[in-house]
C-alpha positions, -999 to 999 in steps of 0.1 A, spaced: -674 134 -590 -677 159 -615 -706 181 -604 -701 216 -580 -706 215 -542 -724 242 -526 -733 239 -485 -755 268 -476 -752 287 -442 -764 264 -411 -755 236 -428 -736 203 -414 -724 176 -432 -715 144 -407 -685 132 -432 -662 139 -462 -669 163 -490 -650 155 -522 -651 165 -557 -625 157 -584 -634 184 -610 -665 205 -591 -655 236 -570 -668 232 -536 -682 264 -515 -688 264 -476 -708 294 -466 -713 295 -430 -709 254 -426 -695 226 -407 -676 195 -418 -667 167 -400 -644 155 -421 -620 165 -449 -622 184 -475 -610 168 -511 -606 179 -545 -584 173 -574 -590 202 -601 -620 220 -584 -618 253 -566 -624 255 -531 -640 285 -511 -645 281 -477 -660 313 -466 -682 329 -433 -671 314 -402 -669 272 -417 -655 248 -398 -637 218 -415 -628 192 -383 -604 170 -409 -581 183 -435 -580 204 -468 -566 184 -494 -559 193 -531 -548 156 -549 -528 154 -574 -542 144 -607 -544 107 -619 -546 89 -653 -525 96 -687 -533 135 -685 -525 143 -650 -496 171 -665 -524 186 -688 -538 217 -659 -523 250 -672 -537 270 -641 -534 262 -603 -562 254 -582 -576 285 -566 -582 277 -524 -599 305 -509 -602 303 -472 -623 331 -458 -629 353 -425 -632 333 -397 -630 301 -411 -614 271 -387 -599 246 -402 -589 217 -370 -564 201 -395 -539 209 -423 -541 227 -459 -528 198 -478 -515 205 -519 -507 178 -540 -501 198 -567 -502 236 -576 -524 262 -561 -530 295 -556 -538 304 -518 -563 332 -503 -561 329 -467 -577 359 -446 -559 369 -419 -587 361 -394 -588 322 -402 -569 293 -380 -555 269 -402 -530 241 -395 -497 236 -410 -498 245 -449 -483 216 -468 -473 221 -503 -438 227 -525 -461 247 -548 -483 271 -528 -487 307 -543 -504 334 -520 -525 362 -527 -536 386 -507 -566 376 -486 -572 398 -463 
């Protein structure tokens, strides 16, 4: 729940990956599944392949309002991602220019430049 995920290159993981506080890193990886997280920063990076969703929840419990800082998503060169980018609450978005994505769901969605 609150440790880091790291899926090295070649790697395939046959369901969901989800953190609440860890930041998760695909490097050259499949999914078949989503990927979840709540205040952890995703990178998803080399080619990956997420077949389900990218989902940042919104926090829970008495001191959901307490993050100062969006979540950073990083999605890199050539990454796929079969289903949508989905943010619950803030984040800050690095999407390369080479990645397919789905439809990017979110009122609070800043982008920097990921090219």
């Amino acid at each position: 729940v609150n440790g880091s995920i790291e899926i090295r290159p070649g790697c395939e993981v046959g369901a969901n990956v989800e953190t609440v506080n860890g930041r998760i890193e695909l490097d050259n990886a499949r999914v078949a599944g989503d990927v979840e997280t709540v205040n952890g920063h995703l990178r998803i990076l080399n080619g990956s392949e997420v077949t389900g969703n990218v989902v940042v929840r919104k926090p829970g419990g008495w001191n959901f309002n307490r993050r100062n800082k969006p979540v950073h998503v990083e999605i890199g060169q050539g990454v796929v991602v079969h289903g949508n980018l989905i943010f619950e609450h803030p984040v800050e978005l690095q999407l390369h220019d080479s990645a397919r994505v789905g439809e990017i769901i979110g009122d609070e969605v800043t982008t920097v430049d990921g090219s």
